[in-house]
C-alpha positions in Angstrom: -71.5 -45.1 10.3 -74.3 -45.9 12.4 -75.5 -42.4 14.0 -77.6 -43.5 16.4 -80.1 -42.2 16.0 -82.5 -45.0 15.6 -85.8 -44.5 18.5 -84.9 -41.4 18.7 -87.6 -38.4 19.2 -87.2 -35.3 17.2 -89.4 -32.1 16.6 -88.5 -30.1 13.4 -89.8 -26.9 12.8 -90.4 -25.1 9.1 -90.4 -28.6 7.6 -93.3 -28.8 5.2 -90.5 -27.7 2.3 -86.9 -27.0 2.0 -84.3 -27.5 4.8 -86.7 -28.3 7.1 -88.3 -31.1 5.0 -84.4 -32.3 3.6 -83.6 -32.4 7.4 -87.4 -34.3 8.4 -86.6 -36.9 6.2 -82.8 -37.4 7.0 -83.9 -38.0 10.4 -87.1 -40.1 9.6 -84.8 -42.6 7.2 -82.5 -43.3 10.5 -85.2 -44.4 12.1 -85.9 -41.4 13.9 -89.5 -40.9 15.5 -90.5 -37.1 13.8 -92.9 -34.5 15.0 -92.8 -32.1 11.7 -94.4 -28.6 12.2 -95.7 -25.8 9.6 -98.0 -22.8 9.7 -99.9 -24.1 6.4 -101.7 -27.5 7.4 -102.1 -28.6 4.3 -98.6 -28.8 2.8 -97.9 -30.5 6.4 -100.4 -33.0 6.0 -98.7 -34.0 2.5 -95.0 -33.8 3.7 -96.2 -35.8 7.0 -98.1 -38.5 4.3 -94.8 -38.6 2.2 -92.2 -38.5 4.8 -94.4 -42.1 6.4 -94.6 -43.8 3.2 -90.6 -43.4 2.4 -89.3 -44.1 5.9 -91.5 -46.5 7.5 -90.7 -44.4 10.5 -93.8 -42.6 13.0 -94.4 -39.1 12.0 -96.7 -36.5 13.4 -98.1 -33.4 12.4 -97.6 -30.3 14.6 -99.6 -27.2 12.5 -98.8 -23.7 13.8 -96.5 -20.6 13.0 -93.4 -20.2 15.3 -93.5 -16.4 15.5 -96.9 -17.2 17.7 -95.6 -16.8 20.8 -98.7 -19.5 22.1 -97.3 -21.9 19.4 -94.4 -23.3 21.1 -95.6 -24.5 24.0 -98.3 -26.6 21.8 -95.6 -28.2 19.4 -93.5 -29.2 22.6 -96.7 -30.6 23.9 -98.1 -32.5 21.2 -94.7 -34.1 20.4 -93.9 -35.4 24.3 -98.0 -36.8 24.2 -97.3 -38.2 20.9 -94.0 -40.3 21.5 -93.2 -40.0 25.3 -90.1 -37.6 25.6 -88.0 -35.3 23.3 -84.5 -35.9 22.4 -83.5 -33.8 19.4 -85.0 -30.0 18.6 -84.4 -28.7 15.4 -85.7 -24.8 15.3 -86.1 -23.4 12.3 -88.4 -20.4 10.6 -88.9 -19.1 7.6 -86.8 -16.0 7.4 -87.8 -12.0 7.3 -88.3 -9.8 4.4 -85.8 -8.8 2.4 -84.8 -5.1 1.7 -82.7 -2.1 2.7 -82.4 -0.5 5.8 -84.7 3.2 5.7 -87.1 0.3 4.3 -88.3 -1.0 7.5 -90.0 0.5 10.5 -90.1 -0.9 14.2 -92.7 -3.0 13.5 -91.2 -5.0 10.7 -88.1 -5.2 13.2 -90.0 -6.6 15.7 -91.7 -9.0 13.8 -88.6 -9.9 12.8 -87.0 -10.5 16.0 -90.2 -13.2 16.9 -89.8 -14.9 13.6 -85.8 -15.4 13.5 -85.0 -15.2 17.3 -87.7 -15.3 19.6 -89.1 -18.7 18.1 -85.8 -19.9 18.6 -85.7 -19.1 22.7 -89.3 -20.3 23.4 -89.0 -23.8 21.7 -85.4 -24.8 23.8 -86.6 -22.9 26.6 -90.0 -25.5 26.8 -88.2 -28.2 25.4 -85.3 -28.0 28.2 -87.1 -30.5 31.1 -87.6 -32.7 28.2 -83.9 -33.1 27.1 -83.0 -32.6 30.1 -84.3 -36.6 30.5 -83.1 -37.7 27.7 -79.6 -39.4 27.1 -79.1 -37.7 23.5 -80.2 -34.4 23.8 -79.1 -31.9 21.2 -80.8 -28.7 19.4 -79.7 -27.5 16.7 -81.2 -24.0 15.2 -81.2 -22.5 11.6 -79.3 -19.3 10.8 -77.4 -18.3 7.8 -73.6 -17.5 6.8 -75.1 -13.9 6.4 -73.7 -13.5 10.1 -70.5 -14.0 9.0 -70.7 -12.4 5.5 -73.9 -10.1 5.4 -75.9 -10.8 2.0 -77.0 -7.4 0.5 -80.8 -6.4 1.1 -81.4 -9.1 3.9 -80.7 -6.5 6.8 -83.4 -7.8 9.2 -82.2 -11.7 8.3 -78.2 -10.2 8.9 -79.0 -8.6 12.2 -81.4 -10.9 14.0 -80.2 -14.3 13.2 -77.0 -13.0 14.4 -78.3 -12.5 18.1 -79.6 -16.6 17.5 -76.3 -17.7 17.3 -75.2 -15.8 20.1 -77.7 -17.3 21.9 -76.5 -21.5 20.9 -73.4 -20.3 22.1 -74.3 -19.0 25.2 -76.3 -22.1 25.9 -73.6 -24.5 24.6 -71.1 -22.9 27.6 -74.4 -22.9 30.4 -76.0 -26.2 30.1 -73.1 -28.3 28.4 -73.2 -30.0 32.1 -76.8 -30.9 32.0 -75.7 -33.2 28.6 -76.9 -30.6 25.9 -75.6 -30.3 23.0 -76.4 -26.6 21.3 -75.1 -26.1 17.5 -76.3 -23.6 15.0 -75.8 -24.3 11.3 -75.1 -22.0 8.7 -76.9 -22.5 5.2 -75.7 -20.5 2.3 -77.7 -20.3 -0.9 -79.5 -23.3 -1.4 -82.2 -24.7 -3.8 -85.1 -23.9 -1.8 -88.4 -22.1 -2.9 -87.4 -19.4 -0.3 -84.3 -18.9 -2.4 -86.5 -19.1 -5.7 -88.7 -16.1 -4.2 -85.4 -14.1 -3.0 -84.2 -14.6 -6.9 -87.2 -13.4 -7.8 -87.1 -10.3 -5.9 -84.0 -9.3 -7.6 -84.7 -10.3 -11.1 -87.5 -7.9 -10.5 -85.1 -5.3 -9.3 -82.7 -5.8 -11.7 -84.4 -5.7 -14.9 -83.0 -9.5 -15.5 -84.5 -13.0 -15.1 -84.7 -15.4 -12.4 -82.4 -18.1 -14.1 -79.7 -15.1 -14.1 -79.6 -14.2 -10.6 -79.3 -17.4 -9.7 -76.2 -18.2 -12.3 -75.0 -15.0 -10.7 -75.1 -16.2 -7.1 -74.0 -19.6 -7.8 -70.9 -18.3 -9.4 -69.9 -16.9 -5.2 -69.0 -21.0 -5.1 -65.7 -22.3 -5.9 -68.3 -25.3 -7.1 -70.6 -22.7 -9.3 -74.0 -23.8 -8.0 -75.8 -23.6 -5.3 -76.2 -25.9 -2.5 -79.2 -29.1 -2.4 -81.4 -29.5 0.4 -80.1 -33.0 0.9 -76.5 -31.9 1.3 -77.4 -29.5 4.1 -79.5 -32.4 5.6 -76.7 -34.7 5.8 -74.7 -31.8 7.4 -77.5 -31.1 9.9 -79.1 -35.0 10.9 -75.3 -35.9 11.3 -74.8 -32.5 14.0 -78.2 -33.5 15.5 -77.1 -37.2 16.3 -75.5 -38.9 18.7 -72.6 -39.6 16.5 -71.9 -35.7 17.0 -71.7 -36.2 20.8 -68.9 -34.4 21.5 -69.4 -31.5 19.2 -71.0 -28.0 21.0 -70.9 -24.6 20.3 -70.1 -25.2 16.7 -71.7 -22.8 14.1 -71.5 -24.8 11.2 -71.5 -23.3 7.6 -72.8 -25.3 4.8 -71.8 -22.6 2.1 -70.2 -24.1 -0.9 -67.0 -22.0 0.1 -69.2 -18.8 -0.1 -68.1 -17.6 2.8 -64.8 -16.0 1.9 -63.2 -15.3 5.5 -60.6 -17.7 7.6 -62.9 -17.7 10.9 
């Protein structure tokens, strides 16, 4: 299937690594033109330099973290200067701490809310006159199937990522007419080094190791393992394309059948 998605101009956010990266390169292999951001310049650099050599495609590096509330407006900027236009937004962030409730004080919430929602709002909101042009324009943000099955000790990622998706939907239903496309996707556990750090956190908890939590979570899959971050990538380059143009409002989980529900 050709997805179209050849010319095309994309900025991914949280892309040095993981989901971000899987997604960077899914895009950059179509043919896709890729502004990739991340708070730590030099991983970017290297995932920029990798991510040119394997695709052939033109890819720019956009350092800076999200949760800045200046940093949007710069990544929006540098990506229109460096190709011309926008077409596809990917918005992604690393996620908030993990523990219980009585854990966290306002501050930690707030923070929170920047990171995992607010990063989310400023980038579409800057990127709208851009897409607004453009004759594929979709976004599609980063959650997690904790809002439809909370994970244990990832409260602030539960609560806050839940208001994101509320927030795709909303736009999906109030600028569907001006030709945007608005999808969230859902990741489950995945093989990512965030995951390898939340493993960690609970081997350390737990008295056990690493490789155990991780056998233990992967066992929540009717496939017993966890997910790659190529297999959410095809999910999420495929949402993002023009092959997906009349999917909207979709909250997409790429779980492994973790998510236990029927809705």
């Amino acid at each position: 299937m050709d997805l179209g998605l050849e010319g095309k101009i994309a900025l991914v956010t949280g892309a040095s690594r993981g989901l971000g990266y899987a997604t960077a390169r899914g895009l950059a292999l179509e043919g896709t033109r890729v502004a990739l951001n991340s708070r730590d310049p030099e991983k970017l650099a290297k995932a920029v330099k990798a991510l040119k050599e394997e695709s052939g495609s033109q890819v720019v590096a956009c350092a800076g973290d999200v949760a800045d509330p200046a940093i949007p407006a710069q990544l929006v900027a540098q990506t229109v200067k460096a190709f011309g236009g926008l077409d596809l937004l990917f918005t992604n962030a690393g996620g908030p701490p993990s523990g219980l409730f009585e854990g966290f004080d306002d501050s930690t919430w707030y923070k929170a809310i920047e990171l995992s929602l607010m990063s989310h709002v400023r980038l579409i909101r800057l990127a709208l006159p851009y897409l607004r042009q453009s004759k594929a324009a979709s976004v599609l943000a980063v959650t997690s199937y904790s809002i439809k099955q909370p994970i244990a000790n990832l409260v602030l990622s539960n609560s806050v990522r839940a208001a994101t998706v509320g927030l795709i939907k909303s736009l999906a239903l109030e600028l569907g007419a001006d030709g945007i496309r608005f999808n969230s996707i859902l990741p489950a556990w995945t093989e990512t080094e965030r995951v390898q750090d939340l493993m960690a956190a609970r081997a350390k908890a737990n008295h056990t190791s690493v490789e155990q939590e991780i056998q233990k979570q992967a066992k929540e899959s009717p496939f017993g393992r966890m997910g790659t971050p190529q297999e959410f990538a095809n999910a999420a380059v495929f949402l993002l394309s023009p092959a997906a143009s009349y999917i909207t409002g979709v909250m997409l989980s790429v779980d492994g059948g973790m998510y236990k529900g029927t809705l």
